[in-house]
N, C-alpha and C positions, 0 to 999 in steps of 0.2 A: 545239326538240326536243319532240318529244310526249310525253305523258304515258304513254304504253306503254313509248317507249322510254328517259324517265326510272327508271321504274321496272325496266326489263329491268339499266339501267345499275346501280341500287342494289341490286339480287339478284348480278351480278359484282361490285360493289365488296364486298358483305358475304362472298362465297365466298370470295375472293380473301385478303382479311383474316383471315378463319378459317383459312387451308389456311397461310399465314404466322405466324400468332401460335400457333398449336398444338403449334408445338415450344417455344418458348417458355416457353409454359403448364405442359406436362409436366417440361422440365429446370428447372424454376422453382422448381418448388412444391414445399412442406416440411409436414410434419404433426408438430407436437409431441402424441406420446401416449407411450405408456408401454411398455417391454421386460423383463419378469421384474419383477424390486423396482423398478428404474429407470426414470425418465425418461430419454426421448430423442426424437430427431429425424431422421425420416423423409424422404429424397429419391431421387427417382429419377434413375438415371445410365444411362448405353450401352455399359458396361463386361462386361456379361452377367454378372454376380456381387453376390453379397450381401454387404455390407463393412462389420462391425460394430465400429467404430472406439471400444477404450476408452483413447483418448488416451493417454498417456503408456506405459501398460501394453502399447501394441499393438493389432494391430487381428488378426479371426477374418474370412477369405474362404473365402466359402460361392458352388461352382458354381452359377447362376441358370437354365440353358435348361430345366430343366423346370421352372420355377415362373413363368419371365417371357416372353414373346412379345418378336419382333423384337429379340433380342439387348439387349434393356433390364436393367439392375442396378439396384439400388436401397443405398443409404449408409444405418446407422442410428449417428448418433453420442451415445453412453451418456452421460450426464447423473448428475446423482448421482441418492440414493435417499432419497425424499422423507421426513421424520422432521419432526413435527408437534410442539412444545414450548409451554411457556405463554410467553402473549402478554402486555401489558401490560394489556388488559382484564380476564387471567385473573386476575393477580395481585392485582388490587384485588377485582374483584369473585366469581370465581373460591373463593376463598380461605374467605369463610364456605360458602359451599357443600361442599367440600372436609369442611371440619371438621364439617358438620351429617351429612355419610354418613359417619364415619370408621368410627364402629359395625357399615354394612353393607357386608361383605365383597364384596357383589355389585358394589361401584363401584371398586372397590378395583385393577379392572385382570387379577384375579388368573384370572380365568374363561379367560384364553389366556396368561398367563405372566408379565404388569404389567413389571416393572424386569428380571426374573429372566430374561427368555428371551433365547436365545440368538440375539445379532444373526445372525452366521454361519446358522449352522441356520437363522434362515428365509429367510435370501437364497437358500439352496442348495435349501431347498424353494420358494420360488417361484418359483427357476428351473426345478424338477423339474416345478412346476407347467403353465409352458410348455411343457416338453419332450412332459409328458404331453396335452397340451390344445392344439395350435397354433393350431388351428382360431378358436378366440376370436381371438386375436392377429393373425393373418392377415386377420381378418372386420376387425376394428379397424382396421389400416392398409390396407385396400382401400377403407375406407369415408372415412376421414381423407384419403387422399391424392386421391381422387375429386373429396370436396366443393374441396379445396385448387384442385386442375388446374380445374374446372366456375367455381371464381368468377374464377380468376386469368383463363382464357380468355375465359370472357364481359365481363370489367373489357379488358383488350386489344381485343377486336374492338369493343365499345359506344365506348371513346375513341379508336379509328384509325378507326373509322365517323362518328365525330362530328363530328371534326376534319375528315376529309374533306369531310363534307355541307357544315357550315360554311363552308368554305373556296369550296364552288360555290356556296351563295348569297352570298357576302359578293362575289365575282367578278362572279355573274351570266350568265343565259342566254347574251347575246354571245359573253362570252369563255370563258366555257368549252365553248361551240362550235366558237369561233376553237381553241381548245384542242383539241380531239375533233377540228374537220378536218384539225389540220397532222399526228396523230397516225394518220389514215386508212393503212391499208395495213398499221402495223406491231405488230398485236396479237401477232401469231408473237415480236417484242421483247419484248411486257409479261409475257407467258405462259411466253419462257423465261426470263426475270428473276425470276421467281416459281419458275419452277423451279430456276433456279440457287443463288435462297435459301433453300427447302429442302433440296434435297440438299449443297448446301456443310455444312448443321449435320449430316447425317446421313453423310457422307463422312469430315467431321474425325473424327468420333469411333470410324467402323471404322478408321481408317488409326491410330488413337493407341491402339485396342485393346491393354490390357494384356497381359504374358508370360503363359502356363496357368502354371493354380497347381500348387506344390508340395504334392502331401496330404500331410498329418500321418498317420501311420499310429494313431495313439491314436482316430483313430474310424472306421477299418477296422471295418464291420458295423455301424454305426449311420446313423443320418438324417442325418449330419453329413459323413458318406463322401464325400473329396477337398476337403475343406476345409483350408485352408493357415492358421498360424499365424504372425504375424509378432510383431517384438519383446520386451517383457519376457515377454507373457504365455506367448510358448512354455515358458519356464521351469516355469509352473504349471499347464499347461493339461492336461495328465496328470490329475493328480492331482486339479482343481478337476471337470472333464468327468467322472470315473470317480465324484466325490461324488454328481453330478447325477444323474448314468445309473444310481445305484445306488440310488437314495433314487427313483427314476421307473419303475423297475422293481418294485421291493418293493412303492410303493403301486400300483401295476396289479396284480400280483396277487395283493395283499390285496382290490384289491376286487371282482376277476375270479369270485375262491373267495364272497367276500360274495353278488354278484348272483345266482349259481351257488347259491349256497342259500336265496338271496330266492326264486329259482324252482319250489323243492322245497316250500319251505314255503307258499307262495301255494297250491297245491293242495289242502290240506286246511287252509286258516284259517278262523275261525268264521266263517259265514257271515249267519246269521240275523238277530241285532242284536236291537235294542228295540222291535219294530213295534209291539206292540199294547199297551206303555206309553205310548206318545204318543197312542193313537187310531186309529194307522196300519195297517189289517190289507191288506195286499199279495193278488194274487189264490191261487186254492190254488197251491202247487206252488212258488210262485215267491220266491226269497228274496234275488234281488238287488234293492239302490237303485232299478235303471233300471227296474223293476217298481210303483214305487211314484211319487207326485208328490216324488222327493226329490231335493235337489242333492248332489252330493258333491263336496267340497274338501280336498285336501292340504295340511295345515299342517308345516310349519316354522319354526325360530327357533336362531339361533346357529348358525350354518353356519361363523362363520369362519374363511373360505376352504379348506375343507376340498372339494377338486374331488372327490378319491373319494367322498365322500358325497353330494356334488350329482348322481354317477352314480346311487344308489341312489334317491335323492326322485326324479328323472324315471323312473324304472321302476315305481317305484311310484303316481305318476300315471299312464301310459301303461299298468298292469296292472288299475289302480283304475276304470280310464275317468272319471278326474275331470273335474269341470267347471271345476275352477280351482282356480288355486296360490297360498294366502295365504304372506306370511312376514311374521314376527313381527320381522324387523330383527337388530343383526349378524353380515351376512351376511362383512364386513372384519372384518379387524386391528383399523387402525386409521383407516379412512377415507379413506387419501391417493387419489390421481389414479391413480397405478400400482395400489391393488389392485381397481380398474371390474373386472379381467380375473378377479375372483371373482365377480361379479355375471355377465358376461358368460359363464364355463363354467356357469352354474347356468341361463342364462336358454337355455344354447345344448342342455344335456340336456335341458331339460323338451320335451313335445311342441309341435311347430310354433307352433300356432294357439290353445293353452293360455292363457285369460286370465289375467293374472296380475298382483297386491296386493302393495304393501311398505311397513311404515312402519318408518324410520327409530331403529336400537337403538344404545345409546353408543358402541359401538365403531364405527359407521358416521358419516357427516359427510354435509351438504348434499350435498355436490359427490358421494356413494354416491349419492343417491336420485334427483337432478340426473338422472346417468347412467341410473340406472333407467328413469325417463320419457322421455328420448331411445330408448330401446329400448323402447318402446311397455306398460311396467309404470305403473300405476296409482297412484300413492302419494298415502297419506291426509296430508296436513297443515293438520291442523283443518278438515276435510275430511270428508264421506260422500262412497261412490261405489261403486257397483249392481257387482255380480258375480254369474251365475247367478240374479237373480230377486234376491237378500238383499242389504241396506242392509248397507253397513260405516262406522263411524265411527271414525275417531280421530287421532292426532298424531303427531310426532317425537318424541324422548325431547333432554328440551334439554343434554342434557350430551354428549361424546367426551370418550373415556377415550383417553390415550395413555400409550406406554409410559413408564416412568420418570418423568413427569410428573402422573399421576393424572388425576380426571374435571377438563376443564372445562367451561366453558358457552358454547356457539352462540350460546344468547340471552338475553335480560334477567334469565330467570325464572329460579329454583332448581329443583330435581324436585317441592318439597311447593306454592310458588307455579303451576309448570305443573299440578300433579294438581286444584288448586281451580280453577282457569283451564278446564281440560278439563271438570270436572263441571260448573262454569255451562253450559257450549257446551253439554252435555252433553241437562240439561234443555232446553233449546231447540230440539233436533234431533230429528227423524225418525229413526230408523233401527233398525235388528235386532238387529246382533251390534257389539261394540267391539273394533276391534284395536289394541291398546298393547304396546310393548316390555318394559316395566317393571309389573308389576302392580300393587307400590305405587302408581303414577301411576294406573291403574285403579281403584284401589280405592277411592276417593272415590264414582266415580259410582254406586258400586254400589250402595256403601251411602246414600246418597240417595235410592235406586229410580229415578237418571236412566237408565242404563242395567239392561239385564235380564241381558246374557250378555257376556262379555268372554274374550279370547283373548288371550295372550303368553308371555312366552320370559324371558331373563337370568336366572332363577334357575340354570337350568342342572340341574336336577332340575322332574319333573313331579308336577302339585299337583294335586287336582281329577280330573273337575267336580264343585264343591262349592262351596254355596249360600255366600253371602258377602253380608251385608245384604238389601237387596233383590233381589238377582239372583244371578247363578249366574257363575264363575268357572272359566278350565280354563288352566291353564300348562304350556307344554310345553317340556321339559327341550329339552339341546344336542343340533341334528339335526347338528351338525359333531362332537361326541365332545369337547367342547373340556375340557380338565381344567388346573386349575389350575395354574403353574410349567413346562407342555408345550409343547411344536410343538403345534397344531391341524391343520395339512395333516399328511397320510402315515398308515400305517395307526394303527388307533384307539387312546388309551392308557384311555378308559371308554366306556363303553355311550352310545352314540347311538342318537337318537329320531327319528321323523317319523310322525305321524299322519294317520288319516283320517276325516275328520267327514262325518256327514250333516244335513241340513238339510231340514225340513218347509216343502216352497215354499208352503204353505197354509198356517200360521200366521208361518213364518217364524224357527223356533225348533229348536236342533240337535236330533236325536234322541239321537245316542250318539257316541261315537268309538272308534276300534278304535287301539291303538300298536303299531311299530312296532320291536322292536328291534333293534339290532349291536350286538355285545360285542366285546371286543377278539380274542376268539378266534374270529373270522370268523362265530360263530354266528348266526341270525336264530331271534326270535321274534315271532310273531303272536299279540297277547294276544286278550280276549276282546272285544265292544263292550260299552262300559263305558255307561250309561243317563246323561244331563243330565235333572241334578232340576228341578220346574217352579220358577219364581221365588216366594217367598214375599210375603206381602204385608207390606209396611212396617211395623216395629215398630220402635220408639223402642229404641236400644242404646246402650254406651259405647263411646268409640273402642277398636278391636280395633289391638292390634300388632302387625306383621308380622314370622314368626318369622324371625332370622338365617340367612341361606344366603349358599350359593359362588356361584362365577358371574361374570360380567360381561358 
């Protein structure tokens, strides 16, 4: 056999292979990712329907032809809801740490509800959450079940091509000629052999095509519309559905009336800033940033999971024409696997191509920031890395706080061991501005004069910017509203923040920032630019104590 027609032969055996293992592939593969609070697990079926199996409870069928081609359903079966406790690391080591914050309420849990909040209530708001946002969730198991089908497929065709190849060299050109000629004439066999294997999987499953469902009339006018209810849950699903749809409505337009007056007030907010405190005099006439060599960045901190307000931070970049979206970290609860899908509506309102920073705040866990950098977010872990022109440095916050359980620890360190740990790194590194979740953890390098300007969040009230040892400090209150003993998701129970900083791409150093407010009563206010003082030069002081506050 010549080599042309070796190879013509291994281009049909690979087709051949591929066109057989792709259904396979597809009815195979499974994606463990996340649903509302829960975990679960994603499969694709031929059922043309969406079939949300909560075990024992019943399962929810959702009509699929307009969301699935070729008559394909997909199965998601509900898993529990992931609840994070102390570990036996935590206990031993855990424990002084514990007792050395008990003083600072910030650790305390209490910044989104600690022990007190209400399990119910947030299952019902991060279901509202989906209801309100699918879009993440969708993007999530499109992208889950893709990689699933892409490796399962190429693991099938790579070992039935392997196998194959092997098998003709181990035979040998002879015989598998002798092979090839007895088989002369009857390709029309192998081709409808191949066909009859395909369509036998695609036959079976129009001919086993389930009865049309029965709609439940309780979501008559909703997204839900012709969805069937089966077993216990029908009993509750009134009443649990009417919680969702009520609590998903309310926060749409709380935040519909909020954007709505984002828009009014953006038109006449101080415009001018600090230019010619820094040096910076802009041409005549002209009094925006983009007039000037400056960067502009959207800061946040404390978002947890609050998606109405992740609407407002992306409009506010997108009106700002920022150059990039810092956050200051807990952007979650509590950092399980299920709440990615807050990360993911924050990351899905900002603008498209928005570069955009996160370092990790207690309420957040590895596996939050994990995710982050799979969705192309930057995250500092001891760590610089360049945004817009300006150096950022800084770390994780080594504690998660979970509910009912208090802060524990990720890693070896305490918060007062990581903040001395951070300030050595500290003097050693390059960089502009510091981003830390905890400002206590911050506040070492400042006063060192290892760092000049520092940026963060968990107080949950805004501090600053004000000089703080050698450098300059600016802490930014909760841009999620988060208040003590409350829900965080749904409209606001106190005044949430998100600001806008500028930054002199010539020395490198912020000019001023402008905030941002919501009150609970829908209202916006655009404060004034507030000036960042220059850093002072190092004098010898006594340690400063950091005053008690809320938050987490």
């Amino acid at each position: 056999m010549s080599a042309r027609r070796r190879f013509s032969a291994l281009i049909v055996l690979l087709a051949v292979v591929a066109v057989v293992t792709l259904p396979w592939a597809v009815f195979s593969a499974r994606a463990d990712l996340s649903f509302g609070p829960h975990e679960a697990r994603y499969q694709i079926t031929a059922d043309s329907r969406l079939t949300i199996d909560f075990g024992p409870l019943g399962k929810l069928l959702v009509p699929a032809e307009e969301y699935l081609p070729l008559g394909l359903g997909l199965t998601v079966d509900i898993g529990q809801i992931p609840v994070s406790g102390e570990t036996e690391d935590e206990t031993h080591t855990g424990a002084s740490e514990r007792r050395s914050e008990r003083d600072d309420p910030a650790d305390s849990g209490g910044g989104v509800g600690g022990g007190a909040v209400d399990a119910l209530g947030g299952d019902v708001a991060s279901y509202a959450s989906l209801f309100s946002a699918p879009q993440a969730q969708i993007d999530e198991v499109v992208d889950g079940l893709s990689r699933e089908i892409l490796s399962r497929w190429a693991l099938a065709v790579s070992i039935v091509s392997g196998v194959s190849v092997a098998t003709a060299f181990i035979l040998g050109p002879s015989r598998v000629a002798g092979i090839g000629r007895a088989f002369v004439g009857k390709e029309l066999i192998a081709i409808g052999l191949v066909a009859v294997l395909v369509l036998t999987s695609v036959g079976t499953a129009v001919l086993t095509r389930p009865k049309p469902l029965a709609a439940d009339p309780a979501f008559a006018g909703t997204p839900l519309e012709g969805a069937q209810v089966t077993g216990r849950l029908g009993g509750v699903i009134d009443a649990a559905f009417k919680a969702v749809k009520d609590f998903s409505d309310d926060n749409d337009a709380f935040y519909d009336q909020v954007l709505a007056n984002l828009r009014d007030q953006w038109r006449t907010r101080p415009m001018t800033g600090n230019w010619s405190d820094q040096g910076i005099v802009p041409p005549a006439g002209a009094d925006e940033p983009a007039h000037a060599d400056v960067s502009t960045f959207v800061f946040g901190s404390d978002l947890h999971c609050n998606i109405g307000m992740a609407r407002v931070v992306g409009s506010v970049a997108r009106m700002s024409d920022a150059d990039a979206y810092i956050d200051g970290g807990d952007v979650t609860m509590t950092g399980t696997s299920a709440e990615n899908y807050c990360l993911d509506v924050l990351d899905d309102e900002l603008p498209e191509k928005l570069p955009r920073m996160i370092v990790k705040g207690n309420h957040d866990s590895t596996e939050t920031t994990n995710h982050a950098g799979s969705r192309g977010w930057k995250v500092l872990d001891d760590s610089s890395a360049q945004m817009s022109g300006v150096t950022f440095f800084g770390g994780p916050d080594p504690r998660r706080t979970v509910f009912g359980s208090g802060p524990q620890l990720e890693t070896d360190l305490t918060a007062d061991q990581y903040a001395h740990k951070l300030s050595t790194e500290a003097c050693t590194t390059d960089f502009d501005i510091m981003l830390i979740h905890d400002p206590r953890i911050g506040a070492p390098s400042l006063r060192a004069g290892c760092a000049e300007y520092s940026l963060s969040g968990h107080w949950h009230r805004r501090v600053g910017p004000e000089a703080l040892g050698g450098g300059v400090r600016y802490v930014s209150s909760t841009t999620g509203g988060a208040l003590a003993n409350a829900l965080t998701p749904g409209p606001l129970k106190m005044d949430a923040q998100v600001s806008i900083l500028r930054v002199d791409n010539r020395t490198k150093r912020p000019i001023d920032v402008q905030v941002i407010t919501v009150s609970p009563d829908q209202k916006v206010t655009i404060g004034d630019w507030m000036t960042f003082p220059r850093p002072l030069p190092l004098i010898a002081q006594p340690p400063q104590a950091e005053p008690a506050t809320g938050g987490g």
